[in-house]
Each structure stands twice: as structure tokens, then as C-alpha cells.
C-alpha positions in Angstrom: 216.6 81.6 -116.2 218.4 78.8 -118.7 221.3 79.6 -120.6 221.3 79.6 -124.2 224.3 76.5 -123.8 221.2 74.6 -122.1 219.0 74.7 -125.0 221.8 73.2 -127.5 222.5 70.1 -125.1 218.5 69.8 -124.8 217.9 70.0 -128.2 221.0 67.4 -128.7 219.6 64.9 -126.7 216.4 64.6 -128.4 217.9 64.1 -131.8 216.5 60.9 -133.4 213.3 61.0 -131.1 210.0 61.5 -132.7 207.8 64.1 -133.8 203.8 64.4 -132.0 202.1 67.3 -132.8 200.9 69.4 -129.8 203.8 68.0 -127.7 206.6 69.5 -125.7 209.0 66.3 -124.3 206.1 64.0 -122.8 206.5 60.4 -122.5 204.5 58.8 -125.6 201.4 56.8 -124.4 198.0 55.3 -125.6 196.5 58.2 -123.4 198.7 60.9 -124.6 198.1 59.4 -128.9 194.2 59.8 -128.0 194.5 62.9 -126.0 196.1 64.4 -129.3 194.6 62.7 -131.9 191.3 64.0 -130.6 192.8 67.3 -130.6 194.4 67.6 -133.7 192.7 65.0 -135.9 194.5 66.3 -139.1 197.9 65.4 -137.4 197.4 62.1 -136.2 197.2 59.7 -139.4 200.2 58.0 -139.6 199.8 54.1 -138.7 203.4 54.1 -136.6 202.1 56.1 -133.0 201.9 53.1 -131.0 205.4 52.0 -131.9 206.8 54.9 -130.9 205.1 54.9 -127.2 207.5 55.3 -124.4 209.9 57.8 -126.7 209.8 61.9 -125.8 208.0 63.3 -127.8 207.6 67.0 -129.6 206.5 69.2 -132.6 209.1 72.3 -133.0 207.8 74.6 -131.2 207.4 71.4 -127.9 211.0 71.6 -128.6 212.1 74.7 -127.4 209.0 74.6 -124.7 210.9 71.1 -123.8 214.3 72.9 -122.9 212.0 75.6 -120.5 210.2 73.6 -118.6 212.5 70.1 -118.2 215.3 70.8 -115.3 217.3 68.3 -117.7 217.1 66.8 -120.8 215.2 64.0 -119.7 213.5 64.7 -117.1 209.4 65.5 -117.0 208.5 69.0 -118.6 206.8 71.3 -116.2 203.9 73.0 -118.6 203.7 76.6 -117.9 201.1 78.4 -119.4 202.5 82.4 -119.6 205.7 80.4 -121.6 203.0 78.3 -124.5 204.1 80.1 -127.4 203.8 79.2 -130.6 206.7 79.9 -133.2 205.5 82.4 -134.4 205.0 84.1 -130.7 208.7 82.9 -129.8 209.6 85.2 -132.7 207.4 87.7 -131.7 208.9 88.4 -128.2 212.3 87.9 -129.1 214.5 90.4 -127.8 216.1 90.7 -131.0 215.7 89.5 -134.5 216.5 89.9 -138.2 216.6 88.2 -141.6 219.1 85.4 -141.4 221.6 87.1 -143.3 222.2 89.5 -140.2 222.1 86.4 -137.8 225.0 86.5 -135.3 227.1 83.3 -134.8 226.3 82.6 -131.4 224.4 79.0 -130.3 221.3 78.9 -129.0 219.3 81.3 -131.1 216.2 80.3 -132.4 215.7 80.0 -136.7 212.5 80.3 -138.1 210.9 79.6 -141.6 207.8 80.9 -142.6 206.6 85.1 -144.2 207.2 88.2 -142.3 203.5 88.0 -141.0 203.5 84.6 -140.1 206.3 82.4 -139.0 205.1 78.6 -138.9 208.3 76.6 -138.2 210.9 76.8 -135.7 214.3 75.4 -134.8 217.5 76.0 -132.6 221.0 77.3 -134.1 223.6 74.6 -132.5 226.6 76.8 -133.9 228.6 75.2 -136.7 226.0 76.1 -139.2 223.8 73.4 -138.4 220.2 73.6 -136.6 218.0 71.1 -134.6 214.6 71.3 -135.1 211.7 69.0 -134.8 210.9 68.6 -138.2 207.4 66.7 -139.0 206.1 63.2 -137.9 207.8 61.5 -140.7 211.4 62.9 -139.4 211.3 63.5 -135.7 213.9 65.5 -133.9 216.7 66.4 -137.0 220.2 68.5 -137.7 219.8 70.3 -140.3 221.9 73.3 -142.1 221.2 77.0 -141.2 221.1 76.9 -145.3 218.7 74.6 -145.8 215.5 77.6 -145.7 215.7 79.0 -142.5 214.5 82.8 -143.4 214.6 84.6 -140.0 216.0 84.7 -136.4 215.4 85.5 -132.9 217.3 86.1 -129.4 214.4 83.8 -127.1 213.3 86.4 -124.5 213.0 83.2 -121.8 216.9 82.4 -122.0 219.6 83.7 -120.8 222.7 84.9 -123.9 224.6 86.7 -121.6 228.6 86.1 -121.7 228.2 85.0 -117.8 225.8 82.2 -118.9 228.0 80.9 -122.1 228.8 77.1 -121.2 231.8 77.0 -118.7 235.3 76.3 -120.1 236.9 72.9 -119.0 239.7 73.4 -116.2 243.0 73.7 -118.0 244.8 70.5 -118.5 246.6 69.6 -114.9 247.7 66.7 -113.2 244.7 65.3 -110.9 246.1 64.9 -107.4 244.1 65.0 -103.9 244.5 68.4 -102.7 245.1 68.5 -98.7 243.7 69.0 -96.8 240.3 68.8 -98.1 240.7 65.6 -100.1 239.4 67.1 -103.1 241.1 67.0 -106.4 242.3 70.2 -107.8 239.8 70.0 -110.6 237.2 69.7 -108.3 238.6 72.6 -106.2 239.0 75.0 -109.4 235.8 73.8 -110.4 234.3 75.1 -107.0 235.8 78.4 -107.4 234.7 78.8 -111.2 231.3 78.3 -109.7 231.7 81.0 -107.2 232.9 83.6 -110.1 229.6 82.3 -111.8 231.0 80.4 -114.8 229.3 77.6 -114.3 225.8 79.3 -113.4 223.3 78.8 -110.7 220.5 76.2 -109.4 219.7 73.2 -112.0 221.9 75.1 -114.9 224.9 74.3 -112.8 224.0 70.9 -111.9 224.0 70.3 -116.2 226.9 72.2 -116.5 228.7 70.5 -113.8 227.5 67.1 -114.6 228.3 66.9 -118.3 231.6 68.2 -117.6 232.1 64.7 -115.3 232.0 66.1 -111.9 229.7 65.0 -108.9 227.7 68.4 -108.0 226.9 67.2 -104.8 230.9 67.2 -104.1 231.6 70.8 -105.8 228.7 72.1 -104.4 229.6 71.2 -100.9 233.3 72.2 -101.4 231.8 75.6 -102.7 230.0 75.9 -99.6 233.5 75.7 -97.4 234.9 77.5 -99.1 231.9 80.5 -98.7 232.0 79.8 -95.2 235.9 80.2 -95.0 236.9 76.7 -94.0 239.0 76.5 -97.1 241.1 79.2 -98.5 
């Protein structure tokens, strides 16, 4: 399961990238625009598609479906059919939820406009009092403020807001120096050892977490294994 820290660098990296209805972080193409268009003919007027082909693409909902089902920001979404919600089902299965006047200050919980029967617009709190959403074809991927009309919130039931999954701290400030034997620096080794406590989390959520701290996860992860098999202490 993806951390709630994943969503927020997902949902960063698509800022400035456009908005297709129906979408969920596909590659824009002639065969994806007529795909939709046919699809959803009411949301496929605008003269600008074709400039926009070879941009990921989403609607606001695609962006939160983006973070699921990409193992990173850019990489090709996996569609998954028991995750296809729509806004209003993200909010629906939320594990916990309120008005936005109750909404805790943590990052990665999903905002939501829209009535208490129906909610018809989604985005994703970035801490800071600012949300990223996906906000219409003529905006694309946005930051916006938590103040600017977002009514409701939610706790996504698909990620992961458990203190253990908060984004890792960096390794305090140390002078970087080959540690011996091993050859490994002693960020790299205290890097290893956070991963092993679980700070840095598991499978493709520690090869983000790893990666956009600057270290090679191929090295960490092999030094976490020695260390597992007791060839380093």
C-alpha cells in the first residue's frame, strides 16, 4: 500500500500538466483524444488537444487514480478496476471524513467540493494550506488554497497514513566519509538501517523515498541485505 507522502510528490510532479477528462496519467495521443472524445463528447471541445499530445494527462479524480496505479510519478499507470472510483466514491470509502473545518493537518488527505449527497470534485491536501487538484481542461494540474471552496474531507482507504509510512526524515547533518570496511558512506549506512526500522517503507515506496532523498537504492538496498545477513554489524 502507498503512503500518504507518495501521493503529495505524485500530485507535485504533475503540476502544470493538462487536464483530459476520463484520464488517470496516460501519455496524450491521437488515439487516446478519439478514444475519449467518443466517450465523453461534451468534454472534448476545446481546439488545443493535439498540442498537448505527449503530456500526462488527468481529470481529478485520474489524479489520485494516477498516484495508485504509477510505481512513480512518471511511470505508466497500471488501471485497476476494484480502485475506479469516482470522487464522490473516494469519499464514500474514506476511512474517515468531516466538513473541512474538522480537517486534520496532515498531507495527503483528499479535499472535496460538491453537497453532502454528491461530491463532484476532488483534490489532494499538500500541507501548508494549499491543495493540488486537477482542475478543468482550461487549467490542468493546479495549487490551489484549502480556502479557496473545498467543503469536505477524507482519509483515502487505498493509502497508507500511518506514522510508520510518514516520509522518512533526512540523516542528520554528518560529515560523509567512506565507512570501512564496507566502503559505504555513513549516510548510506544509516540510511540502510533506517530502512530496516521501516522509515523509509517497503517495495517501490522505498525506492521513491530513497531516490528523492539522493541515494542509489540499488547500493542501500544491497547494504541492507548485509547487514540482514550479518556481514556487517
Amino acid at each position: 500500500m502507498k503512503n500518504a507522502a507518495y501521493i503529495c510528490d505524485y500530485a507535485r510532479a504533475q503540476l502544470g500538466r493538462p487536464y483530459w477528462f476520463g484520464t488517470f496519467g496516460q501519455t496524450a495521443s491521437a488515439s487516446l483524444y478519439q478514444s475519449k472524445k467518443k466517450q465523453y463528447p461534451t468534454q472534448y471541445t476545446a481546439s488545443d488537444f493535439p498540442s498537448q499530445y505527449g503530456k500526462r494527462v488527468h481529470d481529478c479524480a485520474g489524479l489520485i487514480k494516477g498516484a495508485l496505479w504509477s510505481d512513480t510519478p512518471n511511470s505508466s499507470p497500471k488501471y485497476n478496476a476494484s480502485q475506479d472510483y469516482s470522487a464522490n466514491k473516494f469519499f464514500t470509502m474514506a476511512i474517515s471524513k468531516g466538513a473541512i473545518s474538522s480537517m486534520p493537518d496532515q498531507k495527503g488527505i483528499l479535499v472535496f467540493k460538491g453537497t453532502d449527497k454528491q461530491k463532484n470534485h476532488i483534490g489532494v491536501y499538500v500541507g501548508s494550506g494549499k491543495v493540488i487538484e486537477a482542475k478543468g481542461h482550461k487549467y490542468g494540474v493546479v495549487e490551489s488554497s484549502i480556502n479557496s471552496g473545498w467543503k469536505y474531507w477524507g482519509k483515502c482507504n487505498l493509502f497508507s497514513y500511518d506514522a510508520a509510512s510518514a516520509p522518512a526524515p533526512a540523516p542528520a547533518p554528518a560529515p560523509v566519509k567512506p565507512a570501512q570496511p564496507s566502503g559505504y558512506t555513513a549516510a548510506e549506512l544509516q540510511a540502510a538501517r533506517d530502512c530496516i526500522r521501516g522509515r523509509y517503507g517497503n517495495g517501490s515506496a522505498r525506492r521513491h523515498n530513497l531516490q528523492v532523498r539522493g541515494f542509489d537504492y540499488a547500493r542501500v538496498q544491497g547494504l541492507v541485505n548485509k547487514i540482514l545477513r550479518g556481514e556487517i554489524k
